[in-house]
PyMOL Python script that loads the backbone (N, CA, C, O; Angstrom):
from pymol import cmd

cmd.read_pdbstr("""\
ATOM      1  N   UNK A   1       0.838  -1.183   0.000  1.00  0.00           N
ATOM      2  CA  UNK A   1       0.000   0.000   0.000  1.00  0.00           C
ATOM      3  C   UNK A   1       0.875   1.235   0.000  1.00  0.00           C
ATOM      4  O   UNK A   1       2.074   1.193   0.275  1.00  0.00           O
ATOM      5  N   UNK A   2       0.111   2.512  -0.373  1.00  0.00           N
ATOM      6  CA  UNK A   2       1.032   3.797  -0.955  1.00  0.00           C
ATOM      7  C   UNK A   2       1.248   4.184   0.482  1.00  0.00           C
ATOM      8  O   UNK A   2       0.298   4.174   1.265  1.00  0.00           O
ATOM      9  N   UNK A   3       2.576   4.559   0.897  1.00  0.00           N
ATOM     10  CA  UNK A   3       2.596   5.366   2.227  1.00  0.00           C
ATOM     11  C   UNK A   3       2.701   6.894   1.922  1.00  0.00           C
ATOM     12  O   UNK A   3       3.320   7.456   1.018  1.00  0.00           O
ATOM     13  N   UNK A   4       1.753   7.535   3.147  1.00  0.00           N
ATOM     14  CA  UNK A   4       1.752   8.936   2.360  1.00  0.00           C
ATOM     15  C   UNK A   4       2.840   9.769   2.843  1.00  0.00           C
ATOM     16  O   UNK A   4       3.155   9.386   3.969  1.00  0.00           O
ATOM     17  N   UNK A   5       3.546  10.755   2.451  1.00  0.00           N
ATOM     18  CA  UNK A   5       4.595  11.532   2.686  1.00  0.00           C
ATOM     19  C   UNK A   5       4.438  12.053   4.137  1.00  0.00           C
ATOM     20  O   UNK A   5       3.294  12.299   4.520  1.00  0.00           O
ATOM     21  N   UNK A   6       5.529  12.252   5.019  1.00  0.00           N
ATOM     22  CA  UNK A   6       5.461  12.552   6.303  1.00  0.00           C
ATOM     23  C   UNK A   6       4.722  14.418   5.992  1.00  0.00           C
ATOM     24  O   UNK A   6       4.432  14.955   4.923  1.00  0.00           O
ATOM     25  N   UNK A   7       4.654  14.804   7.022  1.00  0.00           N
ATOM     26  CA  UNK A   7       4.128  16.249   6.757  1.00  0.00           C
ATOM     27  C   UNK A   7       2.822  16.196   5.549  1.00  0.00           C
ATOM     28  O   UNK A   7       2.767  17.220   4.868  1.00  0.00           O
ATOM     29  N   UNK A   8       2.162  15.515   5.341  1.00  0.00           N
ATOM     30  CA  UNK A   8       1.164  15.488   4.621  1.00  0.00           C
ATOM     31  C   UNK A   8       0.032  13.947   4.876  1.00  0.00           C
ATOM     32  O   UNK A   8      -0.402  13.041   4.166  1.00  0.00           O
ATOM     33  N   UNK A   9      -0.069  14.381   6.366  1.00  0.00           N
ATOM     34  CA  UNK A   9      -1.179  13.118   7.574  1.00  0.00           C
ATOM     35  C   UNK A   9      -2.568  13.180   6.610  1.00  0.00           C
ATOM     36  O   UNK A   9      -2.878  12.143   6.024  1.00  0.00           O
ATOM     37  N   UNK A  10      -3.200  14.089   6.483  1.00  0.00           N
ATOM     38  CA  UNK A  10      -4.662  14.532   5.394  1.00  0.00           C
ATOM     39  C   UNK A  10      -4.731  13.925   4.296  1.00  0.00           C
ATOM     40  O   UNK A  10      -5.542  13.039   4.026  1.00  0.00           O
ATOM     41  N   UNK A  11      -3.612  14.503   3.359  1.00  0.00           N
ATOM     42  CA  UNK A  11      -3.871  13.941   2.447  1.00  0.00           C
ATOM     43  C   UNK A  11      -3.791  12.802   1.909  1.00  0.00           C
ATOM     44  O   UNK A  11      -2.795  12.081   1.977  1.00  0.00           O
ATOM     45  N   UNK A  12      -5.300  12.413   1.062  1.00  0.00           N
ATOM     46  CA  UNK A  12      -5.589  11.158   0.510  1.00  0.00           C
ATOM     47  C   UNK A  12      -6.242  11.210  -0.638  1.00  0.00           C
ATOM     48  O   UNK A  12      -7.313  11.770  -0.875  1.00  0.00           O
ATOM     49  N   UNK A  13      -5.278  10.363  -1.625  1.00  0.00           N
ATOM     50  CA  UNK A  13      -5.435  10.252  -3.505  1.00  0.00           C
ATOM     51  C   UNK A  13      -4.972   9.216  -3.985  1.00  0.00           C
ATOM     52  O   UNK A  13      -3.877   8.654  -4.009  1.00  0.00           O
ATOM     53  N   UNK A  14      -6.095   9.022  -4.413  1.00  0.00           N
ATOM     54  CA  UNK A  14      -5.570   7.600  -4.865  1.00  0.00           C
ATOM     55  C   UNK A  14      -5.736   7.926  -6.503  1.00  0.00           C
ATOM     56  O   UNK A  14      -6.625   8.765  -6.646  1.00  0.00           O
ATOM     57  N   UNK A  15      -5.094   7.476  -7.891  1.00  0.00           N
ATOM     58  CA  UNK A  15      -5.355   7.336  -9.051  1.00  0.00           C
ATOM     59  C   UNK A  15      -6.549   6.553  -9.183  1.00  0.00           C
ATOM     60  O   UNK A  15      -7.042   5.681  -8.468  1.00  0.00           O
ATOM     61  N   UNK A  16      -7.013   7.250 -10.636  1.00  0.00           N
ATOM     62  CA  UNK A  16      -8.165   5.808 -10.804  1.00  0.00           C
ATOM     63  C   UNK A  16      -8.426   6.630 -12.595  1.00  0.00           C
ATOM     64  O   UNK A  16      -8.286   7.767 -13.045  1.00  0.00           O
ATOM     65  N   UNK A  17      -8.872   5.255 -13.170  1.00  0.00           N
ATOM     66  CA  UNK A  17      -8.922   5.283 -14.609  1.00  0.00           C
ATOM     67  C   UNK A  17     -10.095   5.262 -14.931  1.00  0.00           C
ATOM     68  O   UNK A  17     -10.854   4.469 -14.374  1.00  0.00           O
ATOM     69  N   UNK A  18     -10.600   6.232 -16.032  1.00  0.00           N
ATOM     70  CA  UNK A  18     -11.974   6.512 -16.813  1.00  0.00           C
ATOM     71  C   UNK A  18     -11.891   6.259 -18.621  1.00  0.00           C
ATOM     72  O   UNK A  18     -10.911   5.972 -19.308  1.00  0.00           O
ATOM     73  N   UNK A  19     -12.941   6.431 -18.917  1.00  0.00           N
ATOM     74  CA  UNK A  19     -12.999   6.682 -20.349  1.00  0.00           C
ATOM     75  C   UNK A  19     -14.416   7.320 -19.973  1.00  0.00           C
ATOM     76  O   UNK A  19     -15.480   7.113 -19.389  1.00  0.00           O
ATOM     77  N   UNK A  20     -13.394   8.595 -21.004  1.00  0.00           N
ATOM     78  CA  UNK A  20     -14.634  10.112 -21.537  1.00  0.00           C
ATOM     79  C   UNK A  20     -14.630   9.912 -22.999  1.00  0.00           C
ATOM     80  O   UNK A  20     -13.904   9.330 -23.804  1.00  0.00           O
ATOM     81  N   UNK A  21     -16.005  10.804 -23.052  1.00  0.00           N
ATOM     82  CA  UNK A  21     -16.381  10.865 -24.787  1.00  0.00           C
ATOM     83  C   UNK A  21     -16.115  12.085 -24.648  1.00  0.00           C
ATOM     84  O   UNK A  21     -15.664  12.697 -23.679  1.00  0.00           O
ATOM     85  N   UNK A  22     -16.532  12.548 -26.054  1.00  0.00           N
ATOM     86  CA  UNK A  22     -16.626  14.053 -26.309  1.00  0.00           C
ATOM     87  C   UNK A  22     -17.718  14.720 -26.280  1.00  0.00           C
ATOM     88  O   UNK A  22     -18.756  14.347 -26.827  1.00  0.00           O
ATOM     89  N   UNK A  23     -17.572  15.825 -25.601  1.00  0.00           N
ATOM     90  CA  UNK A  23     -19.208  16.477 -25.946  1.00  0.00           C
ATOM     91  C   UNK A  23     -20.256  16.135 -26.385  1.00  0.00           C
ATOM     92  O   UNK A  23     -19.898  16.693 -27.422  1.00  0.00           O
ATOM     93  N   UNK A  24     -21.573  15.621 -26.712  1.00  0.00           N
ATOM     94  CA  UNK A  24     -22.587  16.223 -27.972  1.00  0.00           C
ATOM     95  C   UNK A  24     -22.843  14.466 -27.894  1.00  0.00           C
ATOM     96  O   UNK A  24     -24.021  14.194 -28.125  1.00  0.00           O
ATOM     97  N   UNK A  25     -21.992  13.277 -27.622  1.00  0.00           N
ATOM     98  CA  UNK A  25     -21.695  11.747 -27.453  1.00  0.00           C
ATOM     99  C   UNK A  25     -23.506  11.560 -27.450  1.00  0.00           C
ATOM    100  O   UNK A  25     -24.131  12.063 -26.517  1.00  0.00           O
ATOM    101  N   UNK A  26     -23.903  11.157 -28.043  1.00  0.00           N
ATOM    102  CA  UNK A  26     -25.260  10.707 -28.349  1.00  0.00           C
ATOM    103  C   UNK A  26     -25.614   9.511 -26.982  1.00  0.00           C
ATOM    104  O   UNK A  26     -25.335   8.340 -27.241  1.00  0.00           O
ATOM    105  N   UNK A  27     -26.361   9.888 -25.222  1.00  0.00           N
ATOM    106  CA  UNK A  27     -26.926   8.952 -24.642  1.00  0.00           C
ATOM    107  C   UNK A  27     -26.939   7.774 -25.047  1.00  0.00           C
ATOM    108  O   UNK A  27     -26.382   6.954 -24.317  1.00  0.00           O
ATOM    109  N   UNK A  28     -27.655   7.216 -26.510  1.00  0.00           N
ATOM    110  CA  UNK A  28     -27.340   5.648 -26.151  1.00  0.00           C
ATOM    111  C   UNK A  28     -25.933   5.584 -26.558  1.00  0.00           C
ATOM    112  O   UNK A  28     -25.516   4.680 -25.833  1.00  0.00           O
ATOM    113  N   UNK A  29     -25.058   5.935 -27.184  1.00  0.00           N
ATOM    114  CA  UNK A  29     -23.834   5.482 -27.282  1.00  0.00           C
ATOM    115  C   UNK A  29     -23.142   5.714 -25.698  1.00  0.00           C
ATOM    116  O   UNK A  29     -22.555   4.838 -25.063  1.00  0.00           O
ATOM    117  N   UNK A  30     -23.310   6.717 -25.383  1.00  0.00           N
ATOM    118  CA  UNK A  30     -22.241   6.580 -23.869  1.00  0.00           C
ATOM    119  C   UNK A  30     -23.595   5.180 -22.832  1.00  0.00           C
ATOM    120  O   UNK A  30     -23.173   4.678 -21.790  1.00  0.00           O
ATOM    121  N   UNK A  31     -24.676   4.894 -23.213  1.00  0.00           N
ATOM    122  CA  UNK A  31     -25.391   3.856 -22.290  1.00  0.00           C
ATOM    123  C   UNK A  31     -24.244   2.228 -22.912  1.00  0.00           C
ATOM    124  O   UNK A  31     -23.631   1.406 -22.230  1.00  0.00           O
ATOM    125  N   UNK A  32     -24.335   2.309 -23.860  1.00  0.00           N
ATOM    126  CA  UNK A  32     -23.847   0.899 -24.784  1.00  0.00           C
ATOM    127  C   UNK A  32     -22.139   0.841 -24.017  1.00  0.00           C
ATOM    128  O   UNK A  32     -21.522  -0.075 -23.473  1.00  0.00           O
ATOM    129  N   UNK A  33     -21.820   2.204 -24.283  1.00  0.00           N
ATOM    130  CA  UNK A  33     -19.987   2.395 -23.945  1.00  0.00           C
ATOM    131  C   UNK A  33     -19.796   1.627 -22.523  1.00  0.00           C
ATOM    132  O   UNK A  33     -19.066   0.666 -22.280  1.00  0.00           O
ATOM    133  N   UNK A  34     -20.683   2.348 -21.646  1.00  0.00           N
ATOM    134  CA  UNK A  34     -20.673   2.192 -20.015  1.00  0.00           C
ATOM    135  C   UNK A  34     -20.989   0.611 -20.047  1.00  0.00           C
ATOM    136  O   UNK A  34     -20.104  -0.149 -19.653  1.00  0.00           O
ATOM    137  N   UNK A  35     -22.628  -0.089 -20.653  1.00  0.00           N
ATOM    138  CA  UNK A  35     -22.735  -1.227 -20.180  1.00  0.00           C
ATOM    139  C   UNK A  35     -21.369  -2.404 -21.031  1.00  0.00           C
ATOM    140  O   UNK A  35     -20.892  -3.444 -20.578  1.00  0.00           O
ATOM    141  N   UNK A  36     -21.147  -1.877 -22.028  1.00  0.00           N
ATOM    142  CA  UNK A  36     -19.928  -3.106 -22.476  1.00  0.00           C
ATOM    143  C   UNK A  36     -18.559  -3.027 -21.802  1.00  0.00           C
ATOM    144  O   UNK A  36     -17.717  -3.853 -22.154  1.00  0.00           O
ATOM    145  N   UNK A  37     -18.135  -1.795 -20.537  1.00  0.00           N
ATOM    146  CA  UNK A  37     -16.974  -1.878 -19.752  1.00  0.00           C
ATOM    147  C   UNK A  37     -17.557  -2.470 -18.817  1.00  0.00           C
ATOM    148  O   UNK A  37     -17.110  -3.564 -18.474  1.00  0.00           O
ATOM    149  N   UNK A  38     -18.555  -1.992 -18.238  1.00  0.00           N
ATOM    150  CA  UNK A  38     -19.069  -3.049 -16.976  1.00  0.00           C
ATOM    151  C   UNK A  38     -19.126  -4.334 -17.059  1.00  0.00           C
ATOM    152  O   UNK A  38     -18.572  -5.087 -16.259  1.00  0.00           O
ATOM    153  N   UNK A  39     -20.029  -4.816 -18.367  1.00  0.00           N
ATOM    154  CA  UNK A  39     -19.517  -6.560 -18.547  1.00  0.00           C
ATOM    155  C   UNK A  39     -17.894  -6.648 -18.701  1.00  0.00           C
ATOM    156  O   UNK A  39     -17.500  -7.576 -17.995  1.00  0.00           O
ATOM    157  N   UNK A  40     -17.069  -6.157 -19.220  1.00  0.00           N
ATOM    158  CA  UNK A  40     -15.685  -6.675 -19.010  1.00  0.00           C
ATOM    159  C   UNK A  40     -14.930  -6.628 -17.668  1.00  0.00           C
ATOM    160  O   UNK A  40     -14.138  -7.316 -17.023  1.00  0.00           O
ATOM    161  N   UNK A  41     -15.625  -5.392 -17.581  1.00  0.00           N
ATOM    162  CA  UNK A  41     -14.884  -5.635 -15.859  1.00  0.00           C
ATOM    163  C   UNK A  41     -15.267  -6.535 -14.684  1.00  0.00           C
ATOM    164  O   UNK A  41     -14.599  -6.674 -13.660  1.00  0.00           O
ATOM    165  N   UNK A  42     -16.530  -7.178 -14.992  1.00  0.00           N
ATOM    166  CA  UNK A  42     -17.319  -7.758 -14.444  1.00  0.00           C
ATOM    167  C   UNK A  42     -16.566  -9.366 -14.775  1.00  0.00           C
ATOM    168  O   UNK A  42     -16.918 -10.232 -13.974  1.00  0.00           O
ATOM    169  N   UNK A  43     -15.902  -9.671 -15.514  1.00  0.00           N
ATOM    170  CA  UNK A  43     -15.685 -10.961 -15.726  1.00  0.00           C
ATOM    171  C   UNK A  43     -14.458 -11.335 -15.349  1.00  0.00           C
ATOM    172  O   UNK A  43     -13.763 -10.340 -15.142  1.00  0.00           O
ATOM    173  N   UNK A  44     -13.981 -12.183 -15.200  1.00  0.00           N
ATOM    174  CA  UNK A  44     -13.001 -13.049 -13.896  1.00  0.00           C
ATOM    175  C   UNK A  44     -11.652 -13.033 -14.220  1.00  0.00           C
ATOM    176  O   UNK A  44     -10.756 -12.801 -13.408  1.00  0.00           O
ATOM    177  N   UNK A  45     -11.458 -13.338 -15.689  1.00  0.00           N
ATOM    178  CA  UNK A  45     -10.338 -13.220 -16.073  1.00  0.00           C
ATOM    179  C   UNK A  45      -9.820 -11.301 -15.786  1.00  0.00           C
ATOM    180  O   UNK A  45      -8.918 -10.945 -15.027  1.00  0.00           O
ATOM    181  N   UNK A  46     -10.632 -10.434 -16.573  1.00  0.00           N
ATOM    182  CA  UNK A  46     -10.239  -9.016 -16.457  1.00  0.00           C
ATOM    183  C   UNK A  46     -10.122  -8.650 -15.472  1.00  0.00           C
ATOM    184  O   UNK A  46      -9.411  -7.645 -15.458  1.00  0.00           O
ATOM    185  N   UNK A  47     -10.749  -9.187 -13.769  1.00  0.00           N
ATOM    186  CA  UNK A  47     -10.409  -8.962 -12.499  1.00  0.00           C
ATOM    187  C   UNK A  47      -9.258  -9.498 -11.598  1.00  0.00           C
ATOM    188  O   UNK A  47      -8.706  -9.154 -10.553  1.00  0.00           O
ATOM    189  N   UNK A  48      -9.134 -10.819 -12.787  1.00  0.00           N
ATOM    190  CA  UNK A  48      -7.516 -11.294 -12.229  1.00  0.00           C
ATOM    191  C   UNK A  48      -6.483 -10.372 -12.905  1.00  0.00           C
ATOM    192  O   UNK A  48      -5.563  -9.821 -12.300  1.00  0.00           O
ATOM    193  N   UNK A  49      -6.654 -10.298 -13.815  1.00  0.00           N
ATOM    194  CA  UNK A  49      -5.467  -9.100 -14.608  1.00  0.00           C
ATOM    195  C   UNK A  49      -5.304  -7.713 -13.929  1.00  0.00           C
ATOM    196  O   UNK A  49      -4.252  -7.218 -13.524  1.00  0.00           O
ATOM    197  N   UNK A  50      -6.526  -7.194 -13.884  1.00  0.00           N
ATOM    198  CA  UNK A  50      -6.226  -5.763 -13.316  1.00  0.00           C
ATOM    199  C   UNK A  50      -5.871  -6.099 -11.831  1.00  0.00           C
ATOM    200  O   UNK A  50      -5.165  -5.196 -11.383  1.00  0.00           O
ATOM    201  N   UNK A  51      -6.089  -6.988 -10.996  1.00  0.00           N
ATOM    202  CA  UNK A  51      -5.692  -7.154  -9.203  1.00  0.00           C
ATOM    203  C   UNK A  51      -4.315  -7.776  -9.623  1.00  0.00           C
ATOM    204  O   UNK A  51      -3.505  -7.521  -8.732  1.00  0.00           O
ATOM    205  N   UNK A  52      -3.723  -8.516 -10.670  1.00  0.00           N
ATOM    206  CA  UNK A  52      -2.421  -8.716 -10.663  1.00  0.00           C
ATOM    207  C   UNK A  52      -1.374  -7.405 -11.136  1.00  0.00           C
ATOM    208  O   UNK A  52      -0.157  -7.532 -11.004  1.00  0.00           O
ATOM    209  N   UNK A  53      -1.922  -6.271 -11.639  1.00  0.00           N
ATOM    210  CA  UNK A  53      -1.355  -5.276 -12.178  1.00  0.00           C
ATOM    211  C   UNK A  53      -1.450  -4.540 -10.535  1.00  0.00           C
ATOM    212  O   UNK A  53      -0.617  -3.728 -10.133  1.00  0.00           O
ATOM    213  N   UNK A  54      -2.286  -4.877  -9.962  1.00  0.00           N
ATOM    214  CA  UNK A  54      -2.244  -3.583  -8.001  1.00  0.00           C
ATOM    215  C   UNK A  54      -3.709  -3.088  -8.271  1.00  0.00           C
ATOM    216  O   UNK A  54      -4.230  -2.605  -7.266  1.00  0.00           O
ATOM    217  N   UNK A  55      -4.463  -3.095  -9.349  1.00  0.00           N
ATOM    218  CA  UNK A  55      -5.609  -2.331  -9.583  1.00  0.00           C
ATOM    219  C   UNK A  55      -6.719  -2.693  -8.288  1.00  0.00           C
ATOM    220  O   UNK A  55      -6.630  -3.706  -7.594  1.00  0.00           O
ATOM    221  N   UNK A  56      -7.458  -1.947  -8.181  1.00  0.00           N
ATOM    222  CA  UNK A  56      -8.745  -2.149  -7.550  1.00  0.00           C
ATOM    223  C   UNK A  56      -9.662  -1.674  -8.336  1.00  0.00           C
ATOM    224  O   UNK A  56      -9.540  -0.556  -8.836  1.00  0.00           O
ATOM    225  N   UNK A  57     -11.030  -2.686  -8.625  1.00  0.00           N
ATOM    226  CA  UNK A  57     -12.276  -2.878  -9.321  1.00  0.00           C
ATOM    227  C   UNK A  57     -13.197  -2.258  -8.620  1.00  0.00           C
ATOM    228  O   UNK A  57     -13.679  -2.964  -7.734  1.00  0.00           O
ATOM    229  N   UNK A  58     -13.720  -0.924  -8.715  1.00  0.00           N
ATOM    230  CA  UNK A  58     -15.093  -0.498  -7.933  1.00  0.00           C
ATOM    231  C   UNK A  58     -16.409  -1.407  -8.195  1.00  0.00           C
ATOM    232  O   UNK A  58     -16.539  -2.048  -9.238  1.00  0.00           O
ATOM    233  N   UNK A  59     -17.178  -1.405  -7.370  1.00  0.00           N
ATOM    234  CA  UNK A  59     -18.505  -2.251  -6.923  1.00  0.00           C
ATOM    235  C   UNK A  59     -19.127  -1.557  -8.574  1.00  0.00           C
ATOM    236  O   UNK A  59     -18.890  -0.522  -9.196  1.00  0.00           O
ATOM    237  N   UNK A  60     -20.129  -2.921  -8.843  1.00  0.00           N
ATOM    238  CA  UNK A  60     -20.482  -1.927 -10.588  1.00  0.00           C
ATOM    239  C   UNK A  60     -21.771  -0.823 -10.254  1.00  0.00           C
ATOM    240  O   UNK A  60     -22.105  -0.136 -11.219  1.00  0.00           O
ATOM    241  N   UNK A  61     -22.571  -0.587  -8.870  1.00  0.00           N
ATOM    242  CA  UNK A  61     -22.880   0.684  -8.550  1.00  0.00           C
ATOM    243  C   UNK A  61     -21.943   1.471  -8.245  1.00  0.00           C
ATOM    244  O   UNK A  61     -22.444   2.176  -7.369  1.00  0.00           O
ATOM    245  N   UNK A  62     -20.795   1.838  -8.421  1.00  0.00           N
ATOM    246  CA  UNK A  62     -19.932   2.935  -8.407  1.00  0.00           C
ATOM    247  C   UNK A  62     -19.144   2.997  -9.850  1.00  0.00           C
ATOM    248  O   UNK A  62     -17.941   3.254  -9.825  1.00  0.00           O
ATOM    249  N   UNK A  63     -19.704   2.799 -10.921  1.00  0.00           N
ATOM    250  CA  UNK A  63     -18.864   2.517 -12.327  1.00  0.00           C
ATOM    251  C   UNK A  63     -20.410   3.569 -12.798  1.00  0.00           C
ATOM    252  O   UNK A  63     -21.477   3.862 -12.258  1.00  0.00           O
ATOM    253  N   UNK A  64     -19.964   3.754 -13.634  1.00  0.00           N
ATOM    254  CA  UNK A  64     -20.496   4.492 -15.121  1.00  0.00           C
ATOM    255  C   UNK A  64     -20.797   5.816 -15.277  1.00  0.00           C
ATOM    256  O   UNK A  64     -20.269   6.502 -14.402  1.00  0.00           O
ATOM    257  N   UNK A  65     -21.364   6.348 -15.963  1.00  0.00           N
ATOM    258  CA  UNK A  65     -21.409   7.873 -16.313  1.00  0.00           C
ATOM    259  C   UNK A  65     -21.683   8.936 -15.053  1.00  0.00           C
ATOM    260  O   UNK A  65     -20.966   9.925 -14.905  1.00  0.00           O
ATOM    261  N   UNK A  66     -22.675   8.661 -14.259  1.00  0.00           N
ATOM    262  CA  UNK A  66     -22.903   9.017 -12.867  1.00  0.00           C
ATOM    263  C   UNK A  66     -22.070   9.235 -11.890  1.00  0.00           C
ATOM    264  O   UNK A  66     -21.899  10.270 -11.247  1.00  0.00           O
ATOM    265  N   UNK A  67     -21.438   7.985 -11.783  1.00  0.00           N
ATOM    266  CA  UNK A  67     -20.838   7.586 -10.743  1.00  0.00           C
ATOM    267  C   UNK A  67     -19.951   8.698 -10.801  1.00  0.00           C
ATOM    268  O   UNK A  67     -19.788   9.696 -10.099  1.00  0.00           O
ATOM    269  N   UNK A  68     -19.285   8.127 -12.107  1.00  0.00           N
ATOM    270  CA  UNK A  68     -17.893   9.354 -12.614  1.00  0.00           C
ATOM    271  C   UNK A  68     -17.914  10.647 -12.043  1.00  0.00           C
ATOM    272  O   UNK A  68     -17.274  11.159 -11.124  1.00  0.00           O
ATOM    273  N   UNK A  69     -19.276  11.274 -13.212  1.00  0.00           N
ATOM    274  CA  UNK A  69     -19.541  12.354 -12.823  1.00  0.00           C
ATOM    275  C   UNK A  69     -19.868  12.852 -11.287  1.00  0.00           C
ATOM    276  O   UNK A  69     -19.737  14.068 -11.145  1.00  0.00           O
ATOM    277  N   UNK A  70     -20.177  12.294 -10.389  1.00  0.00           N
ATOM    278  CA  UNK A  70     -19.958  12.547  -8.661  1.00  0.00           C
ATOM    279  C   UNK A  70     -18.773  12.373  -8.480  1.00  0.00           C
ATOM    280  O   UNK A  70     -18.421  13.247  -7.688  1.00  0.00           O
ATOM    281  N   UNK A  71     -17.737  11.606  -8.813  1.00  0.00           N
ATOM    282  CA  UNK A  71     -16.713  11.040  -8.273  1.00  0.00           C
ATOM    283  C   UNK A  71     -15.735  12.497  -8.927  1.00  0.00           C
ATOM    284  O   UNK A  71     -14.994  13.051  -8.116  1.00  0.00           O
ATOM    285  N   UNK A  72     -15.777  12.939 -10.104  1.00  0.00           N
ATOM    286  CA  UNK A  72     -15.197  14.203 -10.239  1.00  0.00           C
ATOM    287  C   UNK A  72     -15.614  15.842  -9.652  1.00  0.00           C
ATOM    288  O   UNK A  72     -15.022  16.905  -9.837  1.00  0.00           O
ATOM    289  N   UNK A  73     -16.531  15.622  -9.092  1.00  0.00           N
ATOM    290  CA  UNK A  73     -16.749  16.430  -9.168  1.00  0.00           C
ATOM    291  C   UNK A  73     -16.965  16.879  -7.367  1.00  0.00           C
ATOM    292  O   UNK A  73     -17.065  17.970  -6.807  1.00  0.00           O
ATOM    293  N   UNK A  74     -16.971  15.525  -6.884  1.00  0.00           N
ATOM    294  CA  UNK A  74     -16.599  15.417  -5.274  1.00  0.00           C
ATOM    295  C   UNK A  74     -14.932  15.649  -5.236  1.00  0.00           C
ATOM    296  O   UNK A  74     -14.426  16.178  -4.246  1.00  0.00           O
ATOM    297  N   UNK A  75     -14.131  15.228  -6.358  1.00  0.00           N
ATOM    298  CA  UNK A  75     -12.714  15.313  -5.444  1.00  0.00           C
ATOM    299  C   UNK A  75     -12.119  16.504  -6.199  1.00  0.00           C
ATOM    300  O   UNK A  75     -10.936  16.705  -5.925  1.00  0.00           O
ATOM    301  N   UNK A  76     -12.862  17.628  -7.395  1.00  0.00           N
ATOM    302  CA  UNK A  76     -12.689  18.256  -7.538  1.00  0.00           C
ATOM    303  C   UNK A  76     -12.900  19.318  -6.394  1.00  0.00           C
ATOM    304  O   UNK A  76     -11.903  19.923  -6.001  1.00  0.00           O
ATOM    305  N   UNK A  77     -13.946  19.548  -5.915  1.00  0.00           N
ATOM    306  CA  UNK A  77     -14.522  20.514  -4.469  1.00  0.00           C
ATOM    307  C   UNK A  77     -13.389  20.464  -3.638  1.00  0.00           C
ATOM    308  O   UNK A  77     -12.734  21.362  -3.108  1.00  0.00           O
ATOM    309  N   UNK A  78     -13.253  18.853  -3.623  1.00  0.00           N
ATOM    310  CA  UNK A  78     -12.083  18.424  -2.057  1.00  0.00           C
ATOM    311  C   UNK A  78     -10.570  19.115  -2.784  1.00  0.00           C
ATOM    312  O   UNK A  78     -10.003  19.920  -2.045  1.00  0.00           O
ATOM    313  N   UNK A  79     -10.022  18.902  -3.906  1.00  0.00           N
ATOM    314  CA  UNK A  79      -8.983  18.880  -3.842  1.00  0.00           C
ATOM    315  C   UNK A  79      -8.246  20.441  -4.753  1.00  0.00           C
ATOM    316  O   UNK A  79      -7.058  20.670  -4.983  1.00  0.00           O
ATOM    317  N   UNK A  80      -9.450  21.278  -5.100  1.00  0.00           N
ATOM    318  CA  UNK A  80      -9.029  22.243  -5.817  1.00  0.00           C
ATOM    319  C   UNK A  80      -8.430  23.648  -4.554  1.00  0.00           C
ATOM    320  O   UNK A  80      -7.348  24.221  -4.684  1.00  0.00           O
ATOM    321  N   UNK A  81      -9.061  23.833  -3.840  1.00  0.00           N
ATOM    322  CA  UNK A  81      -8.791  24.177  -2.232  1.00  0.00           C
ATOM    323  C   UNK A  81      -7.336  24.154  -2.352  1.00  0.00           C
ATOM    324  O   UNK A  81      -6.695  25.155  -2.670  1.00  0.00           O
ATOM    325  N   UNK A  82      -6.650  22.676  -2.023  1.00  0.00           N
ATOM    326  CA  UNK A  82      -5.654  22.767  -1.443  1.00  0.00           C
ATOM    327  C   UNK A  82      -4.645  22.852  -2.864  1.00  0.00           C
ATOM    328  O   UNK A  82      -3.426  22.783  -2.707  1.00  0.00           O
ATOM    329  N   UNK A  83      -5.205  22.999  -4.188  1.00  0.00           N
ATOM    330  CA  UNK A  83      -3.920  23.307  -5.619  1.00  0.00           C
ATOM    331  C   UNK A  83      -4.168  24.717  -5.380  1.00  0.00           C
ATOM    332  O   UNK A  83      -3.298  25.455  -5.842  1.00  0.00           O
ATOM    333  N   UNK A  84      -4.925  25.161  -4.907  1.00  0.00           N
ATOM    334  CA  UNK A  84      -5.013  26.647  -5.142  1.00  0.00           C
ATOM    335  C   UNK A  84      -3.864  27.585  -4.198  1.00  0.00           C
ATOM    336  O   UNK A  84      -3.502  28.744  -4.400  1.00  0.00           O
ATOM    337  N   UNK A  85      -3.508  26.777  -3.270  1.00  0.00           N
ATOM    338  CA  UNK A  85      -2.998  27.019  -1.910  1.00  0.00           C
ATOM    339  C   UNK A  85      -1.605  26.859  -2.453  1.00  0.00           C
ATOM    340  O   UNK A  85      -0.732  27.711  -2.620  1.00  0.00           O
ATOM    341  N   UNK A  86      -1.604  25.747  -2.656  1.00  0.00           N
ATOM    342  CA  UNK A  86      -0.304  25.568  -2.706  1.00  0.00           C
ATOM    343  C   UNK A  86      -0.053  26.196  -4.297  1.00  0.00           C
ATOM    344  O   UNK A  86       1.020  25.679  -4.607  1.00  0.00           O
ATOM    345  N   UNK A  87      -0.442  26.942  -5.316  1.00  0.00           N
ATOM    346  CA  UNK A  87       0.069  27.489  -6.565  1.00  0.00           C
ATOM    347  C   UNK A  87       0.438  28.790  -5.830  1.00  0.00           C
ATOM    348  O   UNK A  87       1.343  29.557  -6.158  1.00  0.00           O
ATOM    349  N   UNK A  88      -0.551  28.945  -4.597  1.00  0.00           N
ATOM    350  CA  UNK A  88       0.065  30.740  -4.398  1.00  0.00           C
ATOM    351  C   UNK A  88       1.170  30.901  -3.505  1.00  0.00           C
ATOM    352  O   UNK A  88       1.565  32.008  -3.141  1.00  0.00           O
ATOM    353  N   UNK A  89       1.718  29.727  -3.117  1.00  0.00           N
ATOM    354  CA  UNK A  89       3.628  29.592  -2.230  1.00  0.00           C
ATOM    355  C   UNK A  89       4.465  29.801  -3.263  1.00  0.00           C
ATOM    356  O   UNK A  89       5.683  29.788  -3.084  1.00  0.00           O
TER     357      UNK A  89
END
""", "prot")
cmd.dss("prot")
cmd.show_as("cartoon", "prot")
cmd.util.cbc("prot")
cmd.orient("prot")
């Protein structure tokens, strides 16, 4: 597991991987996009690969367009605060 830098007890970030479309992405295509990563990630072999690479697989209620979109936009709130702080040292 990542140990976090001494003088920095708070902070907590972990990476994590998406796929975005572009703008204007026509609903059923981003519905089709989302449900054909969820079946892959969902299947045994792709969960042994990514946990042998260090990955961790979110629960598939925390996967898809939604999710994302909370998940950016929660650690954007949390974490723009402290880039802002530290750009003005």
């Amino acid at each position: 597991m990542y140990q976090l830098p001494k003088g920095l007890p708070e902070f907590d970030c972990a990476p994590f991987y998406a796929v975005f479309v572009p703008s204007g992405t026509p609903q059923s295509v981003i519905d089709r996009l989302a449900e054909a990563l969820n079946k892959g990630l969902s299947e045994d072999s792709v969960q042994k690969r990514l946990a042998d690479l260090g990955a961790d697989i979110v629960e598939p209620d925390r996967r898809g367009p939604k999710a994302l979109a909370n998940l950016i936009k929660s650690e954007s709130a949390r974490l723009m605060p402290i880039l802002r702080e530290a750009a003005e040292k």
